[in-house]
C-alpha positions as a Markdown table, in Angstrom:
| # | Residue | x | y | z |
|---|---|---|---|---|
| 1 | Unk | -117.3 | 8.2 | 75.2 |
| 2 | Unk | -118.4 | 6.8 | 71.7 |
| 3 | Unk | -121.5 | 7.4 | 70.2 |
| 4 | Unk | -123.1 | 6.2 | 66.9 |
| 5 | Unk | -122.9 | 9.2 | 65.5 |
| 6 | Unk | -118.8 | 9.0 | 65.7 |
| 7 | Unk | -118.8 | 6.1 | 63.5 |
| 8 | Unk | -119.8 | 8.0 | 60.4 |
| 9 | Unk | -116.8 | 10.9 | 61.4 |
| 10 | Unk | -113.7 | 10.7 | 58.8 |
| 11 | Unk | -111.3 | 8.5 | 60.6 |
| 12 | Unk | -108.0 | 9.1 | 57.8 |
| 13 | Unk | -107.2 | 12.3 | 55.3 |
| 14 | Unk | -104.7 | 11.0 | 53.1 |
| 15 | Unk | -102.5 | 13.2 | 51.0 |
| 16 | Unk | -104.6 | 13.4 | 48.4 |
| 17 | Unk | -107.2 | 14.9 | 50.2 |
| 18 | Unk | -109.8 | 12.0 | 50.4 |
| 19 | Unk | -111.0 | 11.3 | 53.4 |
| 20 | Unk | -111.9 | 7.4 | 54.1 |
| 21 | Unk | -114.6 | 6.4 | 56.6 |
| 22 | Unk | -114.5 | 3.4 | 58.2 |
| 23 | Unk | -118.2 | 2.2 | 58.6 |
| 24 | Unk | -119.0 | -1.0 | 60.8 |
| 25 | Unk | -121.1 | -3.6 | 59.0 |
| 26 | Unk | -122.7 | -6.6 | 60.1 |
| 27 | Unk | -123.5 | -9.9 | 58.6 |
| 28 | Unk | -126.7 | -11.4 | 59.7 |
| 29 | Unk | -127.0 | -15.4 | 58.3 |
| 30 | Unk | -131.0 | -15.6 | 58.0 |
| 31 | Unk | -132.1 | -19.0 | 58.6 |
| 32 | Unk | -136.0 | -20.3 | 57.0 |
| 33 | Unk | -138.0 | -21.8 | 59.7 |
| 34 | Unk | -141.0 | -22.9 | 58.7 |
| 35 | Unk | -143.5 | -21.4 | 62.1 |
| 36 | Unk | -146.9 | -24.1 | 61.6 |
| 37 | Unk | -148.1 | -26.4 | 59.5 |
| 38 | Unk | -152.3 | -26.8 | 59.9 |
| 39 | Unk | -155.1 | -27.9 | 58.1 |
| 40 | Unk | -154.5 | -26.1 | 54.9 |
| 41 | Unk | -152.3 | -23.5 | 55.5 |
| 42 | Unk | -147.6 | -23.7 | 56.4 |
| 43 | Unk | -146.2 | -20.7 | 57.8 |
| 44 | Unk | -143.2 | -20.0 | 56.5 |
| 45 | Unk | -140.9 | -16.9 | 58.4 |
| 46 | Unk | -144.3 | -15.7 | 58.9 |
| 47 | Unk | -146.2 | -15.4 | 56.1 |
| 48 | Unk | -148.6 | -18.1 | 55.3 |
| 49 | Unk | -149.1 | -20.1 | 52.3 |
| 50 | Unk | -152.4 | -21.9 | 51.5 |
| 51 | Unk | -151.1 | -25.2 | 49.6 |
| 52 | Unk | -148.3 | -27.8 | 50.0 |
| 53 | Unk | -145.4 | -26.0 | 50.1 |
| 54 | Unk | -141.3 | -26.7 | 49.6 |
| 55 | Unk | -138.9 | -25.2 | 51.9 |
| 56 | Unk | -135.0 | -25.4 | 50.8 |
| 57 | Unk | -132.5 | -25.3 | 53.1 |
| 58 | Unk | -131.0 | -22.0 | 51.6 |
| 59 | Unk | -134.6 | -19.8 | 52.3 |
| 60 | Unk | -135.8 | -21.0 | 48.9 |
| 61 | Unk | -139.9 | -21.4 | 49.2 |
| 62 | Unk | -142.1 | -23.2 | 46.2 |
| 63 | Unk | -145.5 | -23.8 | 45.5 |
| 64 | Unk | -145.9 | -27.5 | 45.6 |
| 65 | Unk | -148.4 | -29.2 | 43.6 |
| 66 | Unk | -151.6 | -31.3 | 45.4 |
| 67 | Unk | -150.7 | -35.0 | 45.6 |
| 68 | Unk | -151.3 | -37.7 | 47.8 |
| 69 | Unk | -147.8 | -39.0 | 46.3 |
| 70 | Unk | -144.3 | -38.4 | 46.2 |
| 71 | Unk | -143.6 | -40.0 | 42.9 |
| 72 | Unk | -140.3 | -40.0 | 41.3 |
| 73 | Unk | -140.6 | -37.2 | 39.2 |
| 74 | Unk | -140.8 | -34.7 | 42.0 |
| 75 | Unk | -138.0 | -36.5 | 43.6 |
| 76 | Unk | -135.9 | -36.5 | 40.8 |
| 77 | Unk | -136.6 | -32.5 | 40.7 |
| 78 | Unk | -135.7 | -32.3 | 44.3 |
| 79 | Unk | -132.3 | -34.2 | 43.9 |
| 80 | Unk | -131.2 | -31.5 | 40.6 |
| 81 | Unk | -130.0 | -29.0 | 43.9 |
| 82 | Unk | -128.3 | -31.8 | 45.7 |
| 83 | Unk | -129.5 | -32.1 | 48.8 |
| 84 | Unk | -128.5 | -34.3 | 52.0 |
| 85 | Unk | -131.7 | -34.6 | 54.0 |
| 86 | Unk | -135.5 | -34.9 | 52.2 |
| 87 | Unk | -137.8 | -33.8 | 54.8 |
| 88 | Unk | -141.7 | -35.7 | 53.7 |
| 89 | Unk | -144.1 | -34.1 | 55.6 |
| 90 | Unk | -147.3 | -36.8 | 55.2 |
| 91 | Unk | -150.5 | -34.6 | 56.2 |
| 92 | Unk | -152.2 | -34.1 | 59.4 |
| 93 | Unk | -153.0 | -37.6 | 59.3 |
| 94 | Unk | -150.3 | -38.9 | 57.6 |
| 95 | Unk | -152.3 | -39.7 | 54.5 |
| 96 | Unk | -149.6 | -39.1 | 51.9 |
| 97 | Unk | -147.3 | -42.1 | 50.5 |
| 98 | Unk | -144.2 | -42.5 | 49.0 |
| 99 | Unk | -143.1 | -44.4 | 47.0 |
| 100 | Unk | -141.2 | -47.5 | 46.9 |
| 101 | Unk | -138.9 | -46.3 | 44.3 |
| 102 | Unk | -138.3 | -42.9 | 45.7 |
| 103 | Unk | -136.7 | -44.3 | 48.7 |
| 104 | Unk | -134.8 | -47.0 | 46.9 |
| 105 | Unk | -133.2 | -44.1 | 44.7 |
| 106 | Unk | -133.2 | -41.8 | 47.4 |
| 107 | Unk | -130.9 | -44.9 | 49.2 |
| 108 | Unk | -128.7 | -45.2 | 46.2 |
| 109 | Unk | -127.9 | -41.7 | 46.1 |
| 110 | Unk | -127.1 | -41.2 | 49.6 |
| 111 | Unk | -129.8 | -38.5 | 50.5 |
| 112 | Unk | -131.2 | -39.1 | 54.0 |
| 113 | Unk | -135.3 | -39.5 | 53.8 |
| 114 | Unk | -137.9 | -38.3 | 57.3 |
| 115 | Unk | -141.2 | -39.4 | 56.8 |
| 116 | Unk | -143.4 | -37.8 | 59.4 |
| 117 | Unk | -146.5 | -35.9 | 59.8 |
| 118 | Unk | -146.3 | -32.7 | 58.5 |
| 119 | Unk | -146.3 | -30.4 | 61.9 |
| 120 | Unk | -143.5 | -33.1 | 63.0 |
| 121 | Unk | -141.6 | -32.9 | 59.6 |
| 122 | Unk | -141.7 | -29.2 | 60.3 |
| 123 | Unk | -140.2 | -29.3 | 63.3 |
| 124 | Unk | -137.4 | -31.6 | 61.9 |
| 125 | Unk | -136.5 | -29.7 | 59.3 |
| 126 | Unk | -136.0 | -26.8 | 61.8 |
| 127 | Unk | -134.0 | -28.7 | 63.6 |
| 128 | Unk | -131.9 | -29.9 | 60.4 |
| 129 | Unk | -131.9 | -26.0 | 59.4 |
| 130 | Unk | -130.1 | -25.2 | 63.0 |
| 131 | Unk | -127.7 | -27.8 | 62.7 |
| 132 | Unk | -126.7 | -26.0 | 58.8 |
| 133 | Unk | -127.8 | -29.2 | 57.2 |
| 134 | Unk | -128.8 | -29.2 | 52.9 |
| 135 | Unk | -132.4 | -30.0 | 54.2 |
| 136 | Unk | -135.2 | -29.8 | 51.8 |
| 137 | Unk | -139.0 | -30.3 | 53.1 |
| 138 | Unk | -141.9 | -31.5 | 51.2 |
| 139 | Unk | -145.0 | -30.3 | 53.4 |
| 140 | Unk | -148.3 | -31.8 | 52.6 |
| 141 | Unk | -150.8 | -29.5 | 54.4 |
| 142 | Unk | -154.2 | -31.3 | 54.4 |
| 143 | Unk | -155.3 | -35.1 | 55.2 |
């Protein structure tokens, strides 16, 4: 019978007089999930944030600044990393535009745009995240 404790025994001597140990590894892929978004506060792998937040698709989290609006020169920040998927997450109510020219350049480049509710748009970029999609989310976490 194995026991952990055989996995750290030498396994080869070689003629030098080295001895090599094989030791097992494992890779663990860590996927972000973002847990809740309520009134003020998104809960991201379980620590919570008190603002609008951005969750990236690779675990990357940012501080996102208050707006009612996704304007162009966020978007235009968002697109520098290339992503597939833009994730809006509108408020509680749904109170936060976008605007017309985000989507028209979002449409000329090819990147997919979700507008929903944020607790919704944080359920669909976990969903995106499972299915290893270049998803970023833009959570608005009030109105």
């Amino acid at each position: 019978m194995t026991t952990m404790g055989d996995t750290w025994r030498p396994r080869f001597e070689s003629s030098r007089g080295y001895v090599v140990f094989f030791i097992p590894f494992v890779i663990i892929l860590i996927m972000v999930r973002v847990d809740f978004v309520k009134f003020g506060e998104v809960k991201i792998d379980g620590k919570i944030y008190y603002s609008d937040m951005t969750v990236w698709w690779d675990g990357k989290v940012e501080y996102r600044n208050k707006s009612h609006t996704f304007g162009m020169s966020e978007f235009l920040k968002l697109l520098e990393r290339k992503p597939d998927i833009v994730v809006f997450g509108t408020g509680l109510e749904g109170i936060c535009r976008i605007l017309e020219e985000v989507e028209q350049t979002a449409k000329d480049k090819g990147v997919e745009i979700f507008r929903e509710v944020s607790p919704k748009a944080a359920e669909m970029f976990n969903a995106f995240i499972s299915d290893k999609k270049k998803v970023v989310a833009v959570l608005h976490s009030t109105c």
